[in-house]
VMD Tcl script that builds the backbone (N, CA, C; Angstrom):
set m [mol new atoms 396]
animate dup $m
set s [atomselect $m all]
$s set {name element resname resid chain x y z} {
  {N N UNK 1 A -28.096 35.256 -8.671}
  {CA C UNK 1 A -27.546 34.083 -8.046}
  {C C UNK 1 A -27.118 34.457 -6.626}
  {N N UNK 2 A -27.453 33.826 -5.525}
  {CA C UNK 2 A -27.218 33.636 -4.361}
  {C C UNK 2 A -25.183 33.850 -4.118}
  {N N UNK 3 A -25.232 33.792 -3.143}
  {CA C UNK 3 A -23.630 34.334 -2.723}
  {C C UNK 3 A -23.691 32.507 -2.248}
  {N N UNK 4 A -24.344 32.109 -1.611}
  {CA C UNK 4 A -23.742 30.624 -1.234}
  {C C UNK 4 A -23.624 29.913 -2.717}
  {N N UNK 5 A -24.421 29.727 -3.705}
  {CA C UNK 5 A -24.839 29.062 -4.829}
  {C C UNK 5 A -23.712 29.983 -5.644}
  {N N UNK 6 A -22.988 30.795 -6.028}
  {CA C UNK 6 A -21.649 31.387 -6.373}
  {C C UNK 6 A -20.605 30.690 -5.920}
  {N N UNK 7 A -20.399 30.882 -4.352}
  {CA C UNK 7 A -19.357 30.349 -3.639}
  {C C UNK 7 A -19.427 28.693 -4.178}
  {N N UNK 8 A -20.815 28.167 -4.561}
  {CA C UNK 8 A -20.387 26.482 -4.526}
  {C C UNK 8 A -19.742 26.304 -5.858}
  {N N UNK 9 A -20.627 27.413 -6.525}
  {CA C UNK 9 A -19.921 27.026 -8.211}
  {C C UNK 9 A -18.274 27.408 -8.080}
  {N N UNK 10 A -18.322 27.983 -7.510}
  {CA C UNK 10 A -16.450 28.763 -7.878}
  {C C UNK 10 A -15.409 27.098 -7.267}
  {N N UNK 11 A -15.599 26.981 -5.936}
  {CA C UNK 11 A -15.357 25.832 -5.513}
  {C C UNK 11 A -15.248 24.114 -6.498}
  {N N UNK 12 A -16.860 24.542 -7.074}
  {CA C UNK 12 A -16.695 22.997 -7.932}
  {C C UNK 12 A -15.790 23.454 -8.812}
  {N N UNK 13 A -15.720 24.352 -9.789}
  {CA C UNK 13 A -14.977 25.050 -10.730}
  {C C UNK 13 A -13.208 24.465 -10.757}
  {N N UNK 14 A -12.682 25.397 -9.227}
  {CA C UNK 14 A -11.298 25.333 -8.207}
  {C C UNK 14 A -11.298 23.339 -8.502}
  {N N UNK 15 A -11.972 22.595 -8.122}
  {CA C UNK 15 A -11.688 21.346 -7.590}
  {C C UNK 15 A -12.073 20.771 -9.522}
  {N N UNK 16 A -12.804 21.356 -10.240}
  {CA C UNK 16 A -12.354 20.260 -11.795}
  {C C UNK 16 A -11.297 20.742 -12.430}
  {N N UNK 17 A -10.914 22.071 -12.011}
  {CA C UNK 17 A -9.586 22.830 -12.762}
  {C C UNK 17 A -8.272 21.951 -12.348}
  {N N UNK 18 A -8.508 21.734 -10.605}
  {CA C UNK 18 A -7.676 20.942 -9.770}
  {C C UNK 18 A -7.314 19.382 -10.229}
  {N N UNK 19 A -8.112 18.797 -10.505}
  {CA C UNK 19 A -8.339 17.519 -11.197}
  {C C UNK 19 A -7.743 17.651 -12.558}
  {N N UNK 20 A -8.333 17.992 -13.368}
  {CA C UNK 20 A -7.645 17.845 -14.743}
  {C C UNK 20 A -5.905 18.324 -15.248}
  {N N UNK 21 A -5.451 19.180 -14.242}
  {CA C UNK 21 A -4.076 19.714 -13.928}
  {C C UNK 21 A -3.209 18.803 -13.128}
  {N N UNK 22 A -4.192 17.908 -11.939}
  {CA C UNK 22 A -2.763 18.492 -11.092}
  {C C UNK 22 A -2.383 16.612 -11.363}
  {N N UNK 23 A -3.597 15.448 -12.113}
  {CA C UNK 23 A -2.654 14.368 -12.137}
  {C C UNK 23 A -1.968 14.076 -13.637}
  {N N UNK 24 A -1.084 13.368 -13.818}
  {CA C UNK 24 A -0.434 13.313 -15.092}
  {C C UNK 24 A 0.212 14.355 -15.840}
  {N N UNK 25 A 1.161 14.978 -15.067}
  {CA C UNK 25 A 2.056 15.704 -16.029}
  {C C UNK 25 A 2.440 14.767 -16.836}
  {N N UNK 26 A 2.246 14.974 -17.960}
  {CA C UNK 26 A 2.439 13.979 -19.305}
  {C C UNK 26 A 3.441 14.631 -20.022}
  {N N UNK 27 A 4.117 16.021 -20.159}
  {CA C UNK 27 A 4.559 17.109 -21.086}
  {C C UNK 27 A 5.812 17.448 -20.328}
  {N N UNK 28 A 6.866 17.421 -20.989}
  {CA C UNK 28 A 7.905 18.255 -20.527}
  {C C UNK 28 A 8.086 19.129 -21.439}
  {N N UNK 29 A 8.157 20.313 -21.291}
  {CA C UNK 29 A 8.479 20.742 -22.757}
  {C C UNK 29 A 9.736 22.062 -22.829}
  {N N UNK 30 A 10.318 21.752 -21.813}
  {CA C UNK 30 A 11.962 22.194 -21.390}
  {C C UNK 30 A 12.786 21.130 -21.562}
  {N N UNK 31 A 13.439 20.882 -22.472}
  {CA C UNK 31 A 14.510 20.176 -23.388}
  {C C UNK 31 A 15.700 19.880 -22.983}
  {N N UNK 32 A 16.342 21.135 -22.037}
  {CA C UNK 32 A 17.213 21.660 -22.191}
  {C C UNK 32 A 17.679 21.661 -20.281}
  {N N UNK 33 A 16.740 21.253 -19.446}
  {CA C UNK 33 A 17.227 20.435 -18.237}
  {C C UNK 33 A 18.223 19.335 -18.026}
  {N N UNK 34 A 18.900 19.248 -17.612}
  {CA C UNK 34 A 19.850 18.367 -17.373}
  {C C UNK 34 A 19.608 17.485 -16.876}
  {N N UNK 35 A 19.685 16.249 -17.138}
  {CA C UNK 35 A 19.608 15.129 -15.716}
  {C C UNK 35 A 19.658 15.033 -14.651}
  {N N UNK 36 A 18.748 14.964 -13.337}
  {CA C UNK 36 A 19.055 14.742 -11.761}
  {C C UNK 36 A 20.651 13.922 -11.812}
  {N N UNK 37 A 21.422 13.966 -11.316}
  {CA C UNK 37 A 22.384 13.401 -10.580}
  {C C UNK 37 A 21.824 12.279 -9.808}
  {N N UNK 38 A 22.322 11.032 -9.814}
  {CA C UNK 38 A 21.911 9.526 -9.011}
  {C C UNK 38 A 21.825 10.122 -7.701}
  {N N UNK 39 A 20.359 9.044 -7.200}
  {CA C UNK 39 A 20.314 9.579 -6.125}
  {C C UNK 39 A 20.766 8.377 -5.339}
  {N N UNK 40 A 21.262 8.477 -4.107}
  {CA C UNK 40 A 21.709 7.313 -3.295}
  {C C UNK 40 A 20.758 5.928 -2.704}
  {N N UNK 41 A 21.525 4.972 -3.528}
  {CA C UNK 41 A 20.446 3.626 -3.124}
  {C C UNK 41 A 20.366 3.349 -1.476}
  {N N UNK 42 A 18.962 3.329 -1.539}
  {CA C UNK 42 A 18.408 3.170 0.244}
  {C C UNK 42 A 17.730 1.910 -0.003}
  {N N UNK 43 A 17.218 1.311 -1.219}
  {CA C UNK 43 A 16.687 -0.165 -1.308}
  {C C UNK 43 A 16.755 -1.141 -1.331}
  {N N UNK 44 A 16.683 -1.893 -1.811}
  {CA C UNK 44 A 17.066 -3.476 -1.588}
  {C C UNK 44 A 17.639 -3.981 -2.562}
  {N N UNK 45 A 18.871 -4.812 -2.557}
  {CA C UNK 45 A 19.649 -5.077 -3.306}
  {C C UNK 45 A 19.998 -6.618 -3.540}
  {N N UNK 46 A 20.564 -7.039 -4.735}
  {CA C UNK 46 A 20.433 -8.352 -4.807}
  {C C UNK 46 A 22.046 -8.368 -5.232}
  {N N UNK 47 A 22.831 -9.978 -5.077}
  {CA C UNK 47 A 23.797 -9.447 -5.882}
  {C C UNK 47 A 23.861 -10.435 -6.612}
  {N N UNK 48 A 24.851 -9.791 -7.986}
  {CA C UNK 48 A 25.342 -10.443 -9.123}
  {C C UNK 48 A 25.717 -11.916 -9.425}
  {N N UNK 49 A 26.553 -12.320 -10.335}
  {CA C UNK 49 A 27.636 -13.102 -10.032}
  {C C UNK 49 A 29.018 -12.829 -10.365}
  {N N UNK 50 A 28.999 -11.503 -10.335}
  {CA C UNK 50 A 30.751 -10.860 -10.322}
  {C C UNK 50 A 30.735 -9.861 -9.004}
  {N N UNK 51 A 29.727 -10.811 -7.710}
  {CA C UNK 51 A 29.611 -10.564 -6.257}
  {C C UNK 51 A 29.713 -9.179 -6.168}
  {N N UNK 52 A 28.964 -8.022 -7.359}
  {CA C UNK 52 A 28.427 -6.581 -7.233}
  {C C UNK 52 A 27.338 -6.665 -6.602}
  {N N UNK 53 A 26.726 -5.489 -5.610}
  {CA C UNK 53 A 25.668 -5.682 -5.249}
  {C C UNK 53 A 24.783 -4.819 -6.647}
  {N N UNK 54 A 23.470 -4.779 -7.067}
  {CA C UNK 54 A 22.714 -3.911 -8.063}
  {C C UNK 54 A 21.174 -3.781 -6.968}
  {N N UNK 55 A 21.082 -2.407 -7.018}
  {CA C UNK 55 A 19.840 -2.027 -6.827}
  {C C UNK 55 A 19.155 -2.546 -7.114}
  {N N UNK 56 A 17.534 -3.219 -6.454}
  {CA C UNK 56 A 16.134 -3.223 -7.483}
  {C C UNK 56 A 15.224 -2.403 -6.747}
  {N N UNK 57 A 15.167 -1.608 -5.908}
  {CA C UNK 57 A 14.531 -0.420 -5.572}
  {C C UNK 57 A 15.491 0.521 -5.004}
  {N N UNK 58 A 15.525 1.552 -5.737}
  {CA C UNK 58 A 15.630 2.642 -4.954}
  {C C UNK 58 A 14.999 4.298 -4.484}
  {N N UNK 59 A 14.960 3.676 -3.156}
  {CA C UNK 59 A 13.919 4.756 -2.323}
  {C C UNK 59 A 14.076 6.106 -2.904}
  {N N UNK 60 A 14.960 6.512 -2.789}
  {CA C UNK 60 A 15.373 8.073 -3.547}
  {C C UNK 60 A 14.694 8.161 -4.658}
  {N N UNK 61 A 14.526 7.033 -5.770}
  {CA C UNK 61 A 14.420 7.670 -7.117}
  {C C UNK 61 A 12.969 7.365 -7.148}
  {N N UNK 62 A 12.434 6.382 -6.180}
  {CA C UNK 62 A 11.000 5.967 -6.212}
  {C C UNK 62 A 10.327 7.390 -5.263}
  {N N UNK 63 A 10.644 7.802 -4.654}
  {CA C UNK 63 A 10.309 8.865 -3.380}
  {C C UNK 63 A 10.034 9.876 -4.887}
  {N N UNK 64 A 11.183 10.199 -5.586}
  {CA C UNK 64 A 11.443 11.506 -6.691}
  {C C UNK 64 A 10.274 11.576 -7.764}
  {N N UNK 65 A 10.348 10.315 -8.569}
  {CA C UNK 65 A 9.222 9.868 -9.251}
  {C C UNK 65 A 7.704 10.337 -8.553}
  {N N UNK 66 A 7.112 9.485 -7.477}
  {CA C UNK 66 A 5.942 10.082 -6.376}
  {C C UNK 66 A 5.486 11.497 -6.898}
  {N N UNK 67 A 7.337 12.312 -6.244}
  {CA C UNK 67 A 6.657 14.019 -5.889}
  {C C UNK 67 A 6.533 14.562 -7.359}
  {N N UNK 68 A 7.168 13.934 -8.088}
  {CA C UNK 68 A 6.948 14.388 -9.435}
  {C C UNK 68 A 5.578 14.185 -10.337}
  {N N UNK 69 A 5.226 12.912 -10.174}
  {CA C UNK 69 A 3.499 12.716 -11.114}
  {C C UNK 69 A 2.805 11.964 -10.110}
  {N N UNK 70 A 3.016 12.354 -8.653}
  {CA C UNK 70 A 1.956 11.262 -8.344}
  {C C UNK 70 A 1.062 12.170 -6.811}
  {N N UNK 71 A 2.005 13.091 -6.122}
  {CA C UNK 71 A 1.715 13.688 -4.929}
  {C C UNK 71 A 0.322 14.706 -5.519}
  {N N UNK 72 A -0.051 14.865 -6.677}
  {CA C UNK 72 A -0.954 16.099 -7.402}
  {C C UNK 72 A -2.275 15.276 -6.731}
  {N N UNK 73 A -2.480 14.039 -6.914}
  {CA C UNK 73 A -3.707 13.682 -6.792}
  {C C UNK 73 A -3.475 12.629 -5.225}
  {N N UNK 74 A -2.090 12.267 -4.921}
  {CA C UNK 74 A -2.263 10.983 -4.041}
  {C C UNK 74 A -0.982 12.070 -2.481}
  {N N UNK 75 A -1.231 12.948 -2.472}
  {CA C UNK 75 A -0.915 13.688 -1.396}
  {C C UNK 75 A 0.681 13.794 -1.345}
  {N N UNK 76 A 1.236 14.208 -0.751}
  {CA C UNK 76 A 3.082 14.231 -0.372}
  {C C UNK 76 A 3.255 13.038 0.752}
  {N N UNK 77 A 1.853 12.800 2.084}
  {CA C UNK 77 A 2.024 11.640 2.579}
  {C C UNK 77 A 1.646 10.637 1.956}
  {N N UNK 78 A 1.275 9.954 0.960}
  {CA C UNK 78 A 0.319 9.216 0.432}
  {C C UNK 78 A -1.265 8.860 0.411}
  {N N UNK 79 A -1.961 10.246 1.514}
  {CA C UNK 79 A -3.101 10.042 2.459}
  {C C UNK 79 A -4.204 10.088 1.475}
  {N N UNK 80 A -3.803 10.650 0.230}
  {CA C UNK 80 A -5.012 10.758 -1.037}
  {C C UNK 80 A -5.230 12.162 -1.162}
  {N N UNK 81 A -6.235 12.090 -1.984}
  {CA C UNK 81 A -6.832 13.559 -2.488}
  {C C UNK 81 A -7.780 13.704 -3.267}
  {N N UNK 82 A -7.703 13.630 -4.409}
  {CA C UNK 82 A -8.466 13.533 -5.808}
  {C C UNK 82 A -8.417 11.910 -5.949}
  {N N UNK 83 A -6.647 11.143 -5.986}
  {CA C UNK 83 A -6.689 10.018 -5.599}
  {C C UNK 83 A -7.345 9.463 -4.694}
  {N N UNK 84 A -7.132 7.961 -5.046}
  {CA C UNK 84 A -7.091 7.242 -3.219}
  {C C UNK 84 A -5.760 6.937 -2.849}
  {N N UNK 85 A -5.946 7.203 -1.383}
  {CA C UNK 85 A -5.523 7.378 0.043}
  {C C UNK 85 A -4.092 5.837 -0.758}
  {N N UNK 86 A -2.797 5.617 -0.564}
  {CA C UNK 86 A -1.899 4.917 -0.966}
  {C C UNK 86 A -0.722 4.683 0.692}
  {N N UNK 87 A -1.180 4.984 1.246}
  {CA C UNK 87 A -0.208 4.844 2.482}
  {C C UNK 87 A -0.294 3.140 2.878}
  {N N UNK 88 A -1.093 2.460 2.512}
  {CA C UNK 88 A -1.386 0.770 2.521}
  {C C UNK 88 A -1.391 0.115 1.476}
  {N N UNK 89 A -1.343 0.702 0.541}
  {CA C UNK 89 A -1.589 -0.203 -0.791}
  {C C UNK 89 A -0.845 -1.593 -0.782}
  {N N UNK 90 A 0.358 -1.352 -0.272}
  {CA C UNK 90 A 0.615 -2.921 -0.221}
  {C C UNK 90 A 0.238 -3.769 0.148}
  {N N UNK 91 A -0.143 -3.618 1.226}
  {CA C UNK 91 A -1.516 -4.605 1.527}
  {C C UNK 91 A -2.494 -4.811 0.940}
  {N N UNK 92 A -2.838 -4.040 0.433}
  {CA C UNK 92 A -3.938 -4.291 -0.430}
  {C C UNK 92 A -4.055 -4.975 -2.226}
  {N N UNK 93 A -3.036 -4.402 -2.632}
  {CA C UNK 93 A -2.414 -4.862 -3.844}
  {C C UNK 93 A -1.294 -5.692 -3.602}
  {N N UNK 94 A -1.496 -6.848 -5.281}
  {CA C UNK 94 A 0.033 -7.014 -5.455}
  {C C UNK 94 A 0.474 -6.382 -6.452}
  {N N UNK 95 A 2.313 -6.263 -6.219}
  {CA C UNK 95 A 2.894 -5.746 -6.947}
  {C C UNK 95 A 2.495 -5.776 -8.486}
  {N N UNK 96 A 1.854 -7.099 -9.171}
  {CA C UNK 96 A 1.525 -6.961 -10.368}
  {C C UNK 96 A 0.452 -6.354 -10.297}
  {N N UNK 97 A -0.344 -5.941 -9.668}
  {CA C UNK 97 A -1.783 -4.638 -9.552}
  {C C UNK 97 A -1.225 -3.444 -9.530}
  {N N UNK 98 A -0.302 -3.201 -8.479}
  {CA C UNK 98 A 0.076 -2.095 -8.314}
  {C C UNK 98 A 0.682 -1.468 -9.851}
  {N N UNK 99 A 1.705 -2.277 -10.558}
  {CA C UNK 99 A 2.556 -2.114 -11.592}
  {C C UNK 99 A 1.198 -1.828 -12.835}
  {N N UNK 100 A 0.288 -2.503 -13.077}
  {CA C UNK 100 A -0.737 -2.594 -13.992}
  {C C UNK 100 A -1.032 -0.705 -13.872}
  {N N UNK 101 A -1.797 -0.888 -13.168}
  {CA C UNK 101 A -2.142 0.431 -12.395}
  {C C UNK 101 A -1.236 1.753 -12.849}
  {N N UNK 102 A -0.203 1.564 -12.506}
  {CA C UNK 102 A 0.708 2.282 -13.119}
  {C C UNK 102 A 0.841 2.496 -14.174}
  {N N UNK 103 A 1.150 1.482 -14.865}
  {CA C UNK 103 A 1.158 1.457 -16.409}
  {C C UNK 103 A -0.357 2.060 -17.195}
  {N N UNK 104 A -1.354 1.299 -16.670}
  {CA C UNK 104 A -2.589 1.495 -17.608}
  {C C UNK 104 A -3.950 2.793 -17.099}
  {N N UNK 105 A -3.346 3.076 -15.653}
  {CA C UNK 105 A -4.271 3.867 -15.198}
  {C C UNK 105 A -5.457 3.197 -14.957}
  {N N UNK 106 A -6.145 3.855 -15.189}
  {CA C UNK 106 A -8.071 3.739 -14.881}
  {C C UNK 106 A -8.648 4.199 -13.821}
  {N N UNK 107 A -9.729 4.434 -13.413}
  {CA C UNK 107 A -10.759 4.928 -12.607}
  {C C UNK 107 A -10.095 6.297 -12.385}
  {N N UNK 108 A -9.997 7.448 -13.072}
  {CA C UNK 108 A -9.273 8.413 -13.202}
  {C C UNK 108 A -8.463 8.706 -13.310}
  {N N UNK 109 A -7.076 7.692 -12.884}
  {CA C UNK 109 A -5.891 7.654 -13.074}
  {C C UNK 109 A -5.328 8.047 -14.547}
  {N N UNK 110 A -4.423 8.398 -14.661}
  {CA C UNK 110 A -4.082 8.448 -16.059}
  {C C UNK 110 A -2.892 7.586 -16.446}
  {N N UNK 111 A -2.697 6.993 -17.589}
  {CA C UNK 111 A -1.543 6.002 -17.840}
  {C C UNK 111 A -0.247 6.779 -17.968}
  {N N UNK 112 A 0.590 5.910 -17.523}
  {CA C UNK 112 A 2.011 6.020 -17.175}
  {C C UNK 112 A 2.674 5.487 -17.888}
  {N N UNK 113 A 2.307 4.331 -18.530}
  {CA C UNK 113 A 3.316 3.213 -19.325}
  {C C UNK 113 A 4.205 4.342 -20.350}
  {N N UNK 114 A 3.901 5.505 -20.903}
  {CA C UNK 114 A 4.754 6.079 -22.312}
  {C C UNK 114 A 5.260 7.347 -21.420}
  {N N UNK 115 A 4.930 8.031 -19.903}
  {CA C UNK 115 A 5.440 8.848 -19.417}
  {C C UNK 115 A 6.699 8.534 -18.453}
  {N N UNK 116 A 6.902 7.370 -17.857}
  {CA C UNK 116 A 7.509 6.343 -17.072}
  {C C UNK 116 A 8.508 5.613 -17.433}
  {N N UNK 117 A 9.740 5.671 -17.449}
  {CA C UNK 117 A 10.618 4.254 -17.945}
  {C C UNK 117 A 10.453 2.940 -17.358}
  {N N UNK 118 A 10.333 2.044 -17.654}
  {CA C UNK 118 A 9.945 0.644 -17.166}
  {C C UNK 118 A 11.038 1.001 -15.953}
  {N N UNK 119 A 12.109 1.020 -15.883}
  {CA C UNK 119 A 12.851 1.599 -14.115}
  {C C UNK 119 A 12.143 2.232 -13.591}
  {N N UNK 120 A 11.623 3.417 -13.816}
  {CA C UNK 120 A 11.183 3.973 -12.718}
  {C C UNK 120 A 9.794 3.263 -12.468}
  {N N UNK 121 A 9.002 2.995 -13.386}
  {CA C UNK 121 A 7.906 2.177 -12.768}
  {C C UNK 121 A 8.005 1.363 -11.808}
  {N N UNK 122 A 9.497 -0.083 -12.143}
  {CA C UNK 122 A 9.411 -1.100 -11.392}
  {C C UNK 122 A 9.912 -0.663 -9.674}
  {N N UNK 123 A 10.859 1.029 -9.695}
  {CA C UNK 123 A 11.192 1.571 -8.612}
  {C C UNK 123 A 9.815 1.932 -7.741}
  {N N UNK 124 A 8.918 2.470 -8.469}
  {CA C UNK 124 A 7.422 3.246 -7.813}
  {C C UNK 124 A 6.862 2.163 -7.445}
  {N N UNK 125 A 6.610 0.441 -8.067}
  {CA C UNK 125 A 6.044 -0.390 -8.036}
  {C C UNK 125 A 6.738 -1.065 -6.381}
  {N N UNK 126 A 7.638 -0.944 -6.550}
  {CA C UNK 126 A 8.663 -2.023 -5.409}
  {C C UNK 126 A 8.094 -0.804 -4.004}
  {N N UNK 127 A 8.450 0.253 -4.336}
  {CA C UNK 127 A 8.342 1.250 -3.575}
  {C C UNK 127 A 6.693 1.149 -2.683}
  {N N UNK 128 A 6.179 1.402 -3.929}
  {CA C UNK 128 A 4.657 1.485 -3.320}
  {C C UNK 128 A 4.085 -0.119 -2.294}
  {N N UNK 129 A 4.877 -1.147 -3.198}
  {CA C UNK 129 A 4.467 -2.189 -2.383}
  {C C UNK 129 A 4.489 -2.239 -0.813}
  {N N UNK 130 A 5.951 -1.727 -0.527}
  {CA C UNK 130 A 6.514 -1.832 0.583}
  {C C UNK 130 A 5.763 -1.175 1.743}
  {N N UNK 131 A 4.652 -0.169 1.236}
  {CA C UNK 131 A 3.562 0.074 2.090}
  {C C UNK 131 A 2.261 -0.470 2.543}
  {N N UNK 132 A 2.383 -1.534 3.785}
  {CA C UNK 132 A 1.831 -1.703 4.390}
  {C C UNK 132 A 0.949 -1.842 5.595}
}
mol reanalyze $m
mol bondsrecalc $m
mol representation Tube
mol addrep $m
């Protein structure tokens, strides 16, 4: 075998090893981590009628979520990778696409709905919209 025809196999090899690893951490299997500490609401808020304000996005925990199951395939800027490119999606999607998506995966994606708490989804969902 050729040294270029080596080099391509090792490469395709590197990039399906890359793929099947790096989207959907699905597994925690350290028990024994503690909870992040709240992170500070930077999002948009609605209020009550006992005139509290309540979060419905917050940037911190939607940003946290991202670097946690989503930067493997859709970059740390959102520019893509294995994914597609997410720095516009709001424009392009609506929030109920975006949220679907999330939940059900497809076109390589992997589903989120049983790895995800419906919060953090609707945080990643609000979040992701807001990019346009």
């Amino acid at each position: 075998m050729t040294r270029k025809r080596l080099s391509m196999l090792l490469i395709a090899a590197a990039f399906i090893a890359l793929a099947a690893t790096g989207c959907g951490n699905k597994t925690n299997t350290n028990t024994n981590v503690p909870a992040p500490a709240p992170a500070p609401s930077t999002g948009t808020g609605t209020t009550n009628n006992t005139g509290n304000t309540t979060t419905t996005t917050t940037t911190a925990t939607a940003e946290s979520v991202y670097k946690a199951q989503c930067v493997g395939c859709h970059a740390a800027n959102l520019s893509g990778g294995v994914g597609p490119n997410l720095q516009k999606v709001g424009g392009k999607l609506t929030t109920a696409q975006i949220t679907t998506q999330i939940q059900n995966g497809g076109g390589g994606m992997p589903a989120f709905k049983g790895t995800l708490t419906a919060d953090e989804i609707t945080n990643l969902t609000n979040w992701l919209a807001s990019k346009k």
